[in-house]
N, C-alpha and C positions, 0 to 999 in steps of 0.2 A: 497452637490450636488448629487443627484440620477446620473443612469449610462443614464437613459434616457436625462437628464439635462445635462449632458456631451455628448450626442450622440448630442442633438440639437444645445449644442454652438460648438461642432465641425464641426458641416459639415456646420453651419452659417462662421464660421472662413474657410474653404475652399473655401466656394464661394466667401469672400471676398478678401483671398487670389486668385484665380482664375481671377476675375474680375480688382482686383483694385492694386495688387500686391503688395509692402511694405513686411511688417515683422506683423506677427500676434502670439498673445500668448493662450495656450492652458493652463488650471488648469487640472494636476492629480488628482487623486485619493487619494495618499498619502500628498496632499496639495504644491504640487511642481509647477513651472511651464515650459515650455518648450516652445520655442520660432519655431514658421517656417516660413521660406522664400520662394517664386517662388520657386524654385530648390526645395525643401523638400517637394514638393507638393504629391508625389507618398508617405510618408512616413506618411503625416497626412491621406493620404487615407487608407493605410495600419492601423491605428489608429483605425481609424475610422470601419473597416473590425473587428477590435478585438471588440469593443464595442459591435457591432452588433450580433457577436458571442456569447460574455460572456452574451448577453441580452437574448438570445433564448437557454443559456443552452447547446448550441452542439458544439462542437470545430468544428473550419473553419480546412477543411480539404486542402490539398496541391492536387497538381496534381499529377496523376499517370501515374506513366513509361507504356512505354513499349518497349520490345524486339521482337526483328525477332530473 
């Protein structure tokens, strides 16, 4: 499975999480699988946030501080 084939059953798995809620299964990369619930919804998005990354080559960068 390419990373684009994993970007599209993931965020198909989101939405169906999102909408229809249950327990939905995601395939790694290493042939693993990892299971998310309602609640784990921030966590497949975050998921989903790295695919997207590792697909365009740039690391997702964090927020930057600041100070007074």
């Amino acid at each position: 499975m390419t990373d684009a084939q994993r970007l599209a059953d993931a965020e198909a798995k989101l939405h169906a999480l999102r909408t229809n809620g249950g327990i939905v299964e995601i395939s790694t990369k290493d042939g693993g699988k990892v299971a998310y619930q309602p609640a784990d919804a921030n966590d497949l998005e975050a998921y989903i946030a790295r695919l997207r990354a590792g697909m365009t080559g740039r690391p997702r960068r964090g927020a930057i501080g600041v100070r007074f």
